[in-house]
Phi, psi and omega in degrees: 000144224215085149322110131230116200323306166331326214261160186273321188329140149248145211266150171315141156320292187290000160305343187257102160267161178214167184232138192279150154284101196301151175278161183311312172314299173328289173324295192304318191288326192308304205296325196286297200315005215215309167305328193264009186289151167255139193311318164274022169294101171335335203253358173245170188197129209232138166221105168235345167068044201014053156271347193199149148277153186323299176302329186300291184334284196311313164300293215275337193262344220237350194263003152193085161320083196260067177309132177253118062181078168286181178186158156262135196243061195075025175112008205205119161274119198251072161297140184251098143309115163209141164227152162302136165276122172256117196227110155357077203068056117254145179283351150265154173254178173235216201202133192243137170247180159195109151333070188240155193249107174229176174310131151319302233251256149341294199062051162275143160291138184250337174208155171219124173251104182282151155212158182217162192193145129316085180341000000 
C-alpha cells in the first residue's frame, strides 16, 4: 500500500505494518546476557570518545536498567540505553548510550554498541 495522506481513506488492518514488542522478561533476560559480556568481548564495541571509560559506560547503563522503545526488528531484539553524562567543568552534560541487539528467540547477544557524546 503506497500512503496517501491526502486521500479520506483508511487503510485497512492488514494493510499496517507495526513492529512488535518484546515482553518485559525478554528485555530483562537480554540486558542481564548483555551485563555478563566484558567490555573486550568481540560483540561490544565501545566509541564513548574517552568522556567515560568503556567498562564504566557498560556497568553503569546495563546494571538497573531503564529500556526505552525495544522491539523486534527481523528476528531481532533491539534494546535502547541511555543515561545523562555528568561531565566535570562543562557547562553541558552529555549522554552515554547502548544498543544491544539479540536472538529473539535465544536472547543470545549478537551486539552491544556503547556511545557517550557531549550535549
Amino acid at each position: 500500500m503506497s500512503a496517501n495522506w491526502q486521500n479520506d481513506g483508511t487503510p485497512e488492518y492488514d494493510e499496517i505494518n507495526t513492529i512488535s514488542i518484546p515482553s518485559e522478561d525478554a528485555v530483562r533476560d537480554v540486558t542481564g546476557n548483555a551485563r555478563c559480556l566484558d567490555i573486550e568481548n568481540e560483540r561490544v564495541t565501545a566509541a564513548t570518545q574517552g568522556l567515560v571509560p568503556p567498562n564504566v559506560a557498560l556497568h553503569d547503563l546495563l546494571f538497573n536498567p531503564e529500556p526505552t522503545r525495544p522491539e523486534i526488528i527481523e528476528g531481532t531484539i533491539v534494546v535502547y540505553l541511555a543515561e545523562t553524562l555528568h561531565i566535570e567543568g562543562r557547562p553541558d552534560d552529555g549522554a552515554m548510550r547502548a544498543t544491544i541487539r539479540a536472538d529473539v528467540e535465544t536472547h543470545e547477544i549478537q551486539s552491544v554498541e556503547l556511545t557517550a557524546e557531549i550535549a
